[in-house]
C-alpha positions in Angstrom: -13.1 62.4 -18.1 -14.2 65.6 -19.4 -15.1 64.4 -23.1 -18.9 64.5 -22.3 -19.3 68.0 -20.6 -17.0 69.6 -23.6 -19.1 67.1 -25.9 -22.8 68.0 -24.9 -21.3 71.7 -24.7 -20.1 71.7 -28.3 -23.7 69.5 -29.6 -25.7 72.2 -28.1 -24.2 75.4 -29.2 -23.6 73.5 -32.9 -27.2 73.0 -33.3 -27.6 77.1 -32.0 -25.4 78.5 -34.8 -27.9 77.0 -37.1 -30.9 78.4 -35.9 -29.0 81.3 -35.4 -28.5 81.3 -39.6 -32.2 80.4 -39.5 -33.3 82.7 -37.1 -31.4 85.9 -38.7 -32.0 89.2 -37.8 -34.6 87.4 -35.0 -32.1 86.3 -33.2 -29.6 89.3 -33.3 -32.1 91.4 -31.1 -31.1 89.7 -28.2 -27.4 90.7 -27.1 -27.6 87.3 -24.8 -28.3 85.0 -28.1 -25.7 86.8 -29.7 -22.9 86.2 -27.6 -23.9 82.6 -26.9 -21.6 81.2 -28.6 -18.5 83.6 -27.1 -19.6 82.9 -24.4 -19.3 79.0 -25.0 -15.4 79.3 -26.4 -14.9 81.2 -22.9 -16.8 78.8 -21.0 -14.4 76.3 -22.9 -11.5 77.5 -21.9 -12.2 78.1 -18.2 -12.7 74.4 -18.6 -9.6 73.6 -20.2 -7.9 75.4 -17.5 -9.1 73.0 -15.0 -8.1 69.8 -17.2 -5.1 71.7 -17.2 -4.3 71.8 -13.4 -5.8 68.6 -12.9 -4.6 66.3 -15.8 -0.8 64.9 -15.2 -0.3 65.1 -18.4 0.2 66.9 -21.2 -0.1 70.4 -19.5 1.3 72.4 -21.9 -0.7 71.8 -25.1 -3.6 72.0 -22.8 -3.0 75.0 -21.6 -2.4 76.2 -24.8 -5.8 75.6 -26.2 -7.0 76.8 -23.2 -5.9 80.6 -24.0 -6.7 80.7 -27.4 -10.2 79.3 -26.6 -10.4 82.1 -23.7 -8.8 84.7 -26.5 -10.9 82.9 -29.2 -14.2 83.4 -26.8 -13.0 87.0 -26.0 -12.2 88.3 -30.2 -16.0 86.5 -31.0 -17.1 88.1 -28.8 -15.7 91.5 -29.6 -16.6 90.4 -33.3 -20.0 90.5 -32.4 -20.2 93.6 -30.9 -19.0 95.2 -33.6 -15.5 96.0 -32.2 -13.2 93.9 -34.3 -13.5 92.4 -37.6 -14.1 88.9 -38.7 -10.1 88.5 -39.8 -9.0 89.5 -36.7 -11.9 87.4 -34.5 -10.7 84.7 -36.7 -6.5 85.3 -36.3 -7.6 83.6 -32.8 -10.1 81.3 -33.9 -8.5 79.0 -37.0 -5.2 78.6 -34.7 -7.4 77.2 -31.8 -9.0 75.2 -34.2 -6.1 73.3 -35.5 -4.5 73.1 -32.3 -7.6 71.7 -30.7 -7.6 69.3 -33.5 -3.9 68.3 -32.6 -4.7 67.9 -29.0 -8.0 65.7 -29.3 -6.4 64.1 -32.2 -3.2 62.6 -32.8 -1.7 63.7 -29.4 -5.0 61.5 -27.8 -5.0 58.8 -30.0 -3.1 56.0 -28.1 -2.9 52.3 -29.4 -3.0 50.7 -32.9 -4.8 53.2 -35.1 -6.3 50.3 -37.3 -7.7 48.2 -34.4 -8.5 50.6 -31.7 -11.5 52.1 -31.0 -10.2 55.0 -28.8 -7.5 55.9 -31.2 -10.3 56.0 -34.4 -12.9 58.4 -31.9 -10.0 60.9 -31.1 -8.7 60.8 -34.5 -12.6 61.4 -35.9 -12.3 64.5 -32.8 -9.5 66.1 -34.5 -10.5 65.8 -38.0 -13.4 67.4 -37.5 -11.6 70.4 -35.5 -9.0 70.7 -38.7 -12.3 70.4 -40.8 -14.0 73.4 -38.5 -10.3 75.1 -39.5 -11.2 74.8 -43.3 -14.8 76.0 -42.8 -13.6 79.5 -40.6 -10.3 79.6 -43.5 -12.8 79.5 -46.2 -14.9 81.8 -44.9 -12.3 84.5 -43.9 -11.1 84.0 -48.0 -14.5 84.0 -49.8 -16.9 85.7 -47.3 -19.8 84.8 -44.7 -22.1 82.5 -47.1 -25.4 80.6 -45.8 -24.3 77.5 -46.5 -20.7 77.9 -45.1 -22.2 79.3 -41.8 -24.6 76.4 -41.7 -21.4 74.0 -42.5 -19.3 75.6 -39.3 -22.6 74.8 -37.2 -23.3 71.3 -38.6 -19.2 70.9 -37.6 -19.8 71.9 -33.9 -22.6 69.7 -33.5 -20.4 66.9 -35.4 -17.6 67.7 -32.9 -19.8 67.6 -30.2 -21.0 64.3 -31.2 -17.4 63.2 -31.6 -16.6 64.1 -28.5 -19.4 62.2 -26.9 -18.5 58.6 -28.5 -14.5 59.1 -27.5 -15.9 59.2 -24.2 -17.7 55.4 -25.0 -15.0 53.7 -26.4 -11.9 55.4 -23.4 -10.4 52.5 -21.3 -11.9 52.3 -17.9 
């Protein structure tokens, strides 16, 4: 299972976007704390790719969220080098987002909703990647705000952490 990997992944670059808002201008001197975080959403989807190839099972959607985290990793990236703007960074972002959210979600969540463990974890997993959506919409509609960019951090660490306990509660 691959849960854990993505999980502690996600927890650890969560809790760096917020000392990244904390940090400010501190932080931006180093080009190699600034594209942390691209480089995570790449290294995500080099890691979907290989859930993709190796999982019998729903290949497509995988490989799906597997570009758009590579294209995702690739417009941050771009974003943060001053090459593209936050709308168009984010034309790739929300729609990994929401698919992510799908995929972890609804399309993982097997047995009774109401009495399964598994099911509840992956559905937690995708609510919180269609909450990350909101956060990134909300800021691409009113603008960058402190406490928005401290909400899409607290998110990644939340779907981190979400990630981690679907991994407890998967059948063995």
């Amino acid at each position: 299972m691959t849960h854990p990997f993505f999980g502690a992944a996600f927890l650890f670059v969560g809790s760096l976007l917020v000392v990244e808002l904390l940090a400010g201008q501190v932080w931006r001197r180093s080009q190699a704390l600034v594209m942390l975080w691209p480089a995570t959403l790449f290294g995500a989807g080099v890691g979907m790719l290989i859930v993709t190839y190796v999982q019998p099972t729903e290949k497509a959607p995988h490989l799906a969220l597997a570009l758009l985290l590579l294209l995702g990793g690739f417009m941050e990236a771009r974003y943060r080098l001053g090459h593209v703007s936050r709308t168009t960074a984010d034309m790739f972002a929300i729609p990994a987002l929401l698919l992510g959210a799908f995929v972890i979600g609804p399309l993982h969540a097997t047995g009774p909703i109401l009495s399964s463990a598994t099911a509840q974890t992956h559905l937690l997993a995708g609510l919180v990647g269609f909450s990350l959506a909101g956060v990134r919409t909300m800021q691409l509609r009113l603008g960058r705000t402190a406490m928005l960019d401290a909400s899409f951090g607290a998110g990644v660490m939340l779907l981190g952490l979400s990630l981690l306990m679907v991994q407890q509660f998967h059948h063995r």
